[in-house]
Structure formats: structure tokens, C-alpha cells
C-alpha positions as CSV (number, residue, x, y, z in Angstrom):
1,X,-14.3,-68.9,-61.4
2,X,-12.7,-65.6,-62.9
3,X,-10.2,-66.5,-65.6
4,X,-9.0,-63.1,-65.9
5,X,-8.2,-60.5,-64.0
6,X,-10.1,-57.2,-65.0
7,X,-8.3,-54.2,-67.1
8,X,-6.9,-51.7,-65.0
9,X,-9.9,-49.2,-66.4
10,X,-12.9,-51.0,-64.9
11,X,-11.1,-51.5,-61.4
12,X,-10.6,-47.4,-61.1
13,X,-13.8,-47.0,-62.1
14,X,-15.3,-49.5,-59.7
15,X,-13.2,-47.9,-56.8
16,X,-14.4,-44.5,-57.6
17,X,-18.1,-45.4,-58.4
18,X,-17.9,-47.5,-54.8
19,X,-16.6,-44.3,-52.8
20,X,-18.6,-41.9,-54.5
21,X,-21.6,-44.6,-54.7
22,X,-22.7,-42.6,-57.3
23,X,-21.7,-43.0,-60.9
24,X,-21.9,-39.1,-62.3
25,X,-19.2,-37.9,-59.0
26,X,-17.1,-41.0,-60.3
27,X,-17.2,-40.1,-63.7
28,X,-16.3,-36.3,-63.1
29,X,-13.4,-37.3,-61.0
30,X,-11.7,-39.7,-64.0
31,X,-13.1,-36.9,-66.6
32,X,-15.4,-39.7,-68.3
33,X,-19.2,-39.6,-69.2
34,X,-20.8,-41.5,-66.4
35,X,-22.1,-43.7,-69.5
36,X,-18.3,-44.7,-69.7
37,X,-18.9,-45.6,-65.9
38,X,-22.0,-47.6,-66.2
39,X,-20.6,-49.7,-68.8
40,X,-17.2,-50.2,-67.1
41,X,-19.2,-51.8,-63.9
42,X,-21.2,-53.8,-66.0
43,X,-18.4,-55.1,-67.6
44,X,-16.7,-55.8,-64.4
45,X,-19.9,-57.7,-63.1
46,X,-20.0,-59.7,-66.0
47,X,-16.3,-61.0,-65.8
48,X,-16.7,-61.3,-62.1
49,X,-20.4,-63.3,-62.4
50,X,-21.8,-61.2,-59.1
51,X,-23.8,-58.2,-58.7
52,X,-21.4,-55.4,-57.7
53,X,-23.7,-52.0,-56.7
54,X,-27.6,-52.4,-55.7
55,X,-29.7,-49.7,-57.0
56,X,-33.0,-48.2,-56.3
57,X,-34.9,-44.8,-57.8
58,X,-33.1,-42.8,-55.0
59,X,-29.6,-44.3,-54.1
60,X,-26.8,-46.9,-54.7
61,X,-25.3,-49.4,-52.4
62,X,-22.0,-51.7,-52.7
63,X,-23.0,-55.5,-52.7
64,X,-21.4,-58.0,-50.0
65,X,-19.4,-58.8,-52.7
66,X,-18.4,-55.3,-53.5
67,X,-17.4,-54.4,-50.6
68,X,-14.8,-57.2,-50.9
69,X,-13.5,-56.2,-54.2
70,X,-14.0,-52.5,-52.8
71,X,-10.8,-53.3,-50.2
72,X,-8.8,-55.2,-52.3
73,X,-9.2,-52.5,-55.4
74,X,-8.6,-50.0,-53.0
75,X,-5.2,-51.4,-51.2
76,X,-3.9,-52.8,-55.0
77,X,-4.7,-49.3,-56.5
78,X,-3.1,-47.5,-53.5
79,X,-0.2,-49.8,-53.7
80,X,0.4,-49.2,-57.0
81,X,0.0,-46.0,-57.2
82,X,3.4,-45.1,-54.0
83,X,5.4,-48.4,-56.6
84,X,4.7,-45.5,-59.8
85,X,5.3,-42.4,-57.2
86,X,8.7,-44.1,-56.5
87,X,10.1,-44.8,-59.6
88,X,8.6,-41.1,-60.6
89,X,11.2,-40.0,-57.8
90,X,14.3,-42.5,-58.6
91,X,14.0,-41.3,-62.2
92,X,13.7,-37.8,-61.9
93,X,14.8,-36.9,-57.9
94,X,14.6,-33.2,-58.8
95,X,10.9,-33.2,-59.8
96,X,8.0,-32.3,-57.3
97,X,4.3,-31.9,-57.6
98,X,2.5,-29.1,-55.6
99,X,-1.2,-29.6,-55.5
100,X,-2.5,-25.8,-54.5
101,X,-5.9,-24.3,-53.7
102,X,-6.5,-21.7,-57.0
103,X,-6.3,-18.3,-54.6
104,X,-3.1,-19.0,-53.0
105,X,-1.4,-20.0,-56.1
106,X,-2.4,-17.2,-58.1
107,X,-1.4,-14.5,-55.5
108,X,1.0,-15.9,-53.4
109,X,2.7,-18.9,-54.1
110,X,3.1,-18.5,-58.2
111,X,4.5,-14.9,-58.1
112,X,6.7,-16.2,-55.5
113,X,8.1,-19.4,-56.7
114,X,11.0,-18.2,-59.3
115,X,12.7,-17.6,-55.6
116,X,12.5,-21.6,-54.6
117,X,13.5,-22.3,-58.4
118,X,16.8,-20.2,-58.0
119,X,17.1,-21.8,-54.5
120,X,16.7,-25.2,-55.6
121,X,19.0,-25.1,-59.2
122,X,17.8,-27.7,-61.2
123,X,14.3,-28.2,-59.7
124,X,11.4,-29.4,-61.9
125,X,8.4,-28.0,-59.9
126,X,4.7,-29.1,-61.5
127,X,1.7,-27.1,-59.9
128,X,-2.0,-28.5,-59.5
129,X,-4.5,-26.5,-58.8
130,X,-7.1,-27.9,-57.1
131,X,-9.6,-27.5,-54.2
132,X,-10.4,-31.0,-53.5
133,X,-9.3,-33.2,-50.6
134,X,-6.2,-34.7,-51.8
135,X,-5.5,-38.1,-50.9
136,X,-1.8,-39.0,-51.7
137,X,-2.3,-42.9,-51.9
138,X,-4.4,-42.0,-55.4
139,X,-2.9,-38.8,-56.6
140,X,0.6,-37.8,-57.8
141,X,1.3,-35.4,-55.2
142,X,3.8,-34.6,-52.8
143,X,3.0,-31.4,-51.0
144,X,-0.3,-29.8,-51.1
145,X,-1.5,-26.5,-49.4
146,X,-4.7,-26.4,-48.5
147,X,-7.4,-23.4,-46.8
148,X,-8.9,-24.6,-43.6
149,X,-9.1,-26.3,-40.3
150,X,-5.8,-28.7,-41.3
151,X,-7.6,-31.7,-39.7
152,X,-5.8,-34.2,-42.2
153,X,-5.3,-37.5,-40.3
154,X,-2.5,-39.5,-40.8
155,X,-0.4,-36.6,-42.7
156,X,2.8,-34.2,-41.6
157,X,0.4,-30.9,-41.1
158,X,2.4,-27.3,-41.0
159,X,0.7,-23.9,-40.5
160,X,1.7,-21.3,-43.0
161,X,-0.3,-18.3,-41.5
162,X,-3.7,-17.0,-40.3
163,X,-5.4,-14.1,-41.8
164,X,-6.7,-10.7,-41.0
165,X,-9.5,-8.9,-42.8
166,X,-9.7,-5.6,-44.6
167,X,-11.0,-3.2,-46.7
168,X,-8.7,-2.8,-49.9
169,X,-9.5,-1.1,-53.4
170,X,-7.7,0.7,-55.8
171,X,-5.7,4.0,-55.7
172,X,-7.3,5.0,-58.4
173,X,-10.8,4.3,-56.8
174,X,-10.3,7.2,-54.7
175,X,-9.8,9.7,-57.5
176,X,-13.1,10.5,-58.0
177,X,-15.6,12.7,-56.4
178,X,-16.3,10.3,-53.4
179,X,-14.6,10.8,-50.6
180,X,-13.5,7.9,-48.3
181,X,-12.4,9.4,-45.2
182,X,-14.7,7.2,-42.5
183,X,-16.1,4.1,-42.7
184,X,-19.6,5.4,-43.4
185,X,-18.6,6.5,-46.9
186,X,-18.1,2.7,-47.4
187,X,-21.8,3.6,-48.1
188,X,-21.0,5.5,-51.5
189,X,-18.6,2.8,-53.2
190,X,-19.7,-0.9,-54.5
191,X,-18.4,-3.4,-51.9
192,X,-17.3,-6.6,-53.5
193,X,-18.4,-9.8,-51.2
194,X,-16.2,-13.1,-50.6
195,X,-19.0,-15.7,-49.8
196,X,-17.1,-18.4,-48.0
197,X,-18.6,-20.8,-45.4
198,X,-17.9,-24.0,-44.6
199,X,-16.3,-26.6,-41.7
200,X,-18.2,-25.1,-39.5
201,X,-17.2,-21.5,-39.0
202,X,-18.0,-18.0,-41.0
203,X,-15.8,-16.1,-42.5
204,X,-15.3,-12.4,-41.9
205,X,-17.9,-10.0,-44.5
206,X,-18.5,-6.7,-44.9
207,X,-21.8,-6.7,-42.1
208,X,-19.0,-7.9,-39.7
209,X,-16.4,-5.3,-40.4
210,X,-19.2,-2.5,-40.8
211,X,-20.6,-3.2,-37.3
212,X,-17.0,-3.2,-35.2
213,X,-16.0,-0.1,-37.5
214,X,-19.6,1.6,-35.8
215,X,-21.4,1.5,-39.0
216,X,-24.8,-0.2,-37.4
217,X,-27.4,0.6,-39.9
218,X,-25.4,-1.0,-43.1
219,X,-27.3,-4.2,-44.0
220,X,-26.6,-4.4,-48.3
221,X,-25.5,-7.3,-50.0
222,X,-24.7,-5.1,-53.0
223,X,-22.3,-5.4,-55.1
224,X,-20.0,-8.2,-57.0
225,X,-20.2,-11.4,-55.2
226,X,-17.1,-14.2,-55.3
227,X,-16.2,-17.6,-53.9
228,X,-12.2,-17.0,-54.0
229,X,-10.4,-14.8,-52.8
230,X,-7.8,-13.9,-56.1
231,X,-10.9,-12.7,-58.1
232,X,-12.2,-10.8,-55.5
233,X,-9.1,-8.8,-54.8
234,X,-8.4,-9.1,-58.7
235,X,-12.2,-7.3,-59.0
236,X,-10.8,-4.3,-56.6
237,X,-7.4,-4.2,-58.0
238,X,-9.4,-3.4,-61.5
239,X,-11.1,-0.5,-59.9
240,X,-14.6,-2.4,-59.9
241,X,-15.0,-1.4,-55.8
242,X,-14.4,-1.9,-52.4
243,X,-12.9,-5.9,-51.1
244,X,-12.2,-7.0,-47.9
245,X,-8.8,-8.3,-48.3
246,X,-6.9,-11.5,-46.6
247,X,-3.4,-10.3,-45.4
248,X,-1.7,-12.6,-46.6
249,X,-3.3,-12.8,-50.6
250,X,-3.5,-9.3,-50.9
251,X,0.3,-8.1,-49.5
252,X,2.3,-8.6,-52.3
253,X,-0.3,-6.1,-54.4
254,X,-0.2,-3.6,-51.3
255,X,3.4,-3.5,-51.4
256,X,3.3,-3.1,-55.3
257,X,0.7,-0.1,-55.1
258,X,-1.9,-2.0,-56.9
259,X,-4.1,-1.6,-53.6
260,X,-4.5,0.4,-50.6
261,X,-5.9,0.2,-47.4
262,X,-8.1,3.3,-46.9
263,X,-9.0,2.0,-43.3
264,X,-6.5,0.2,-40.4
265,X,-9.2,-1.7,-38.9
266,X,-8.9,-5.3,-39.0
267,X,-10.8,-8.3,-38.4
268,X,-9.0,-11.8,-37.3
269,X,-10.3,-14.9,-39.4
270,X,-11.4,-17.8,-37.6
271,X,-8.5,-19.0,-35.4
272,X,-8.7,-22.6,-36.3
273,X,-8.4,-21.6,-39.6
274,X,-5.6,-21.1,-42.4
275,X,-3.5,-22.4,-45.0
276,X,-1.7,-25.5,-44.4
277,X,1.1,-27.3,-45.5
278,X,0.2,-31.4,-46.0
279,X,2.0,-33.9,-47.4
280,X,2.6,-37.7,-46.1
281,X,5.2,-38.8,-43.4
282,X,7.0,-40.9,-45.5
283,X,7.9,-38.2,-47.5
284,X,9.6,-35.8,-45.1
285,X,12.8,-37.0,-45.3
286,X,12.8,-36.4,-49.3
287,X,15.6,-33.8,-50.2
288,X,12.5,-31.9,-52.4
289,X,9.9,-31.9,-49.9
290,X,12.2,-30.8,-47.3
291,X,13.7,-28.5,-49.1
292,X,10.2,-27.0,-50.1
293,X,8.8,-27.2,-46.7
294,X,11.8,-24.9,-45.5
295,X,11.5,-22.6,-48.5
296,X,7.3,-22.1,-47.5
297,X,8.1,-21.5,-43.8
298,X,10.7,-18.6,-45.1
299,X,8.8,-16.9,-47.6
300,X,5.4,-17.3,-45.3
301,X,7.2,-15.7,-42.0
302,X,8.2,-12.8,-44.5
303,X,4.5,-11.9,-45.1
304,X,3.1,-9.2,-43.4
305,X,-0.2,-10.4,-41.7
């Protein structure tokens, strides 16, 4: 018989070890050594007088009676989690949490969100950057935007926009002795790559853009190589070559001057594709959420695509 219920430290542990069903994945998602992990389970097996996880050299499996505690960890954690997510709102109505994929925030939403403070008086916005899966029964979020197919079952989805692709650099890239008057003289600059694929679909490159521009032969990987967006638009903003821009990242620094477009031709991104607005039905009615769903719908119909 247990006599006491386990610490609150062992059961988040035990609920992320059982998901993950691996201890190092838990560990990096609560920021602990998977050591911490390891003796958190044992603990809990201990107090609970069952075997919790079987193990072998290659993989990890929960127990029958793990996958009992499993649920019931899983719906008490949950539950508790919306009981702290409420009294977070009653206390402070005027406070949200954004959880935001790292390119978006840094050239979109940050530079733009002064506009919903000014909007909103008295707002107390807290930004996350993240680009994990957010699951709002665990995490104290109430919106999140997120890049891709917005399959997110059992949540309020909204479509912000869907991207076109293009070459962009700096003005003062074309100060030098190069010319760029055609897309073959692509050939003479350093292209800088975005290698993005995932979900099932393939993002526009440079091989795609050179072949519908007519330029058959070009078949380089050259150049600086990135996996968001921001740095690689930050990398042609610095002068360090040639990007292919997302409409929607790169506008603001188009309209500023900080990049050109040297060439009109454009490729569409996947159309399934795009950044999303998620957050959970049961918060749409919130005066905050709905008042920053109706602030993104503005500011992203205002972006030229």
C-alpha cells in the first residue's frame, strides 16, 4: 500500500520519461541531467513497490503498471496545470504568453509588436521562443504561432499567410565590380542556402529557382548554409551574398532598404504550408487572446506577399 503520495518532482519526471520513453529527451525537456531522471523514477518505483519502465540494451517500455500511473499523471498534471493557468489569468487578466517559432519573432512579430502594446494599454505580453510542438495542457501558453501544415487537432487554427520565394541581398552587394543584371550572374555572387524539409514537402532552394529562371546548368551547393530563415536573410542583409527570401520575413527589411530584390521572379511555397495561429478553444472568448488574434489578422493582411 502507498502511504504517500509522491512529490510533484518525480511525477513530471515519470510523465515525461513515459512519453519520451527515453530518459535523456525527458531530461532535456525539464532542463535536468538525465541522472536527475534516473533517480527520480527510481525513487518513484520504490515508494510505489512496482517496476515502472522495462529496459533492454536498445529501448524502454512503460510497465502495465506504468501505463496506469502514465494516465492518471498525465490527466492530474494536465488538470493542474489549466487550475494554475486560471488563477495566472484572474490575477493578472492583462498578461499573455506568445510561444513563437525564432524566425518569425525576430523579423516579424517582435519589430511589430510595440503596435499591439499601444493598442492593448496596459498589456503585459511574455514571448517564448520556441520550435517545439506546444501542448497547452503542459505549457503556460496561450497563443502560439507556429511554421507548417497547421494540422493541430483539437485546437482554434488561423492562417496568417503563405510565402513566396526570392532572391534578396544587399544594396550594397551590388556595388562592386559584378554585375547582376540576369539570373546567370547569380553564378558570380555566394548564394546563401535555407535547408528546410520536413512534413513531408520541400521547400523552395536555389536549384529550384535557378531552373524556372532558365538557368539549367547551375547545380552548386556553395555558399553559407542555414536552418532559419532570420539568419539567413540576416547573412544577406550583412552583405555576406545572395538569400532567397520568404515574403513575408524579409518585407519589413525591403521596405526599410536593408534588401533588394535584384530579380521579380518568384516561387510559391508549398500550399499546405505557412504560419499559423494555434491556441485552445476555450480560450477564444478571452478578452487577450481575442484581442491578439484580431491584432495578427491586421498586421498579417498588411504584409506584402
Amino acid at each position: 500500500m502507498i502511504r504517500h503520495i509522491p512529490g510533484l518532482q518525480a511525477l513530471k519526471a515519470f510523465d515525461a520519461a513515459a512519453r519520451h520513453l527515453n530518459f535523456t529527451r525527458a531530461a532535456q525537456e525539464l532542463n535536468v541531467t538525465p541522472a536527475a531522471i534516473s533517480h527520480q523514477i527510481k525513487e518513484l518505483e520504490e515508494q510505489t513497490g512496482v517496476s515502472l519502465f522495462t529496459r533492454t540494451s536498445r529501448s524502454m517500455d512503460l510497465t502495465r503498471e506504468g501505463k496506469v500511473l502514465q494516465t492518471a499523471v498525465s490527466e492530474a498534471l494536465a488538470g493542474l496545470n489549466k487550475a494554475l493557468q486560471r488563477i495566472r489569468q484572474l490575477e493578472n487578466p492583462s498578461q499573455l504568453k506568445v510561444s513563437t517559432s525564432p524566425s518569425i519573432a525576430a523579423k516579424w512579430l517582435v519589430p511589430r509588436l510595440d503596435r499591439f502594446l499601444a493598442s492593448v494599454p496596459g498589456s503585459d505580453v511574455r514571448i517564448d521562443v520556441s520550435s517545439t510542438t506546444v501542448d497547452f495542457d503542459r505549457d503556460d501558453t496561450d497563443i502560439a504561432i507556429r511554421f507548417g501544415k497547421g494540422d493541430y487537432p483539437g485546437l482554434h487554427v488561423e492562417k496568417m499567410f503563405q510565402d513566396t520565394m526570392f532572391p534578396v541581398c544587399s544594396p550594397d552587394l551590388l556595388k562592386g565590380r559584378k554585375p547582376l543584371r540576369e539570373p546567370r550572374d547569380l553564378l558570380n555572387y555566394p548564394l546563401i542556402h535555407l535547408d528546410w524539409e520536413g512534413q513531408g514537402a520541400v521547400w523552395p532552394d536555389w536549384r529550384m529557382w535557378m531552373q524556372a529562371a532558365g538557368v539549367n546548368d547551375f547545380i552548386g551547393t556553395r555558399g553559407m548554409h542555414f536552418s532559419h530563415s532570420s539568419l539567413a536573410l540576416q547573412a544577406a542583409i550583412d552583405g555576406h551574398g545572395v538569400a532567397l527570401g520568404d515574403s513575408s520575413l524579409s518585407a519589413d527589411d525591403l521596405a526599410a532598404g536593408r534588401l533588394i530584390k535584384p530579380f521579380e521572379l518568384s516561387l510559391k511555397s508549398p500550399p499546405e504550408f505557412g504560419y499559423y495561429l494555434v491556441y485552445p478553444k476555450d480560450s477564444a472568448s478571452r478578452p487577450m487572446v481575442k484581442a491578439f488574434r484580431e491584432w495578427i489578422a491586421a498586421e498579417a493582411a498588411a504584409t506584402p506577399h
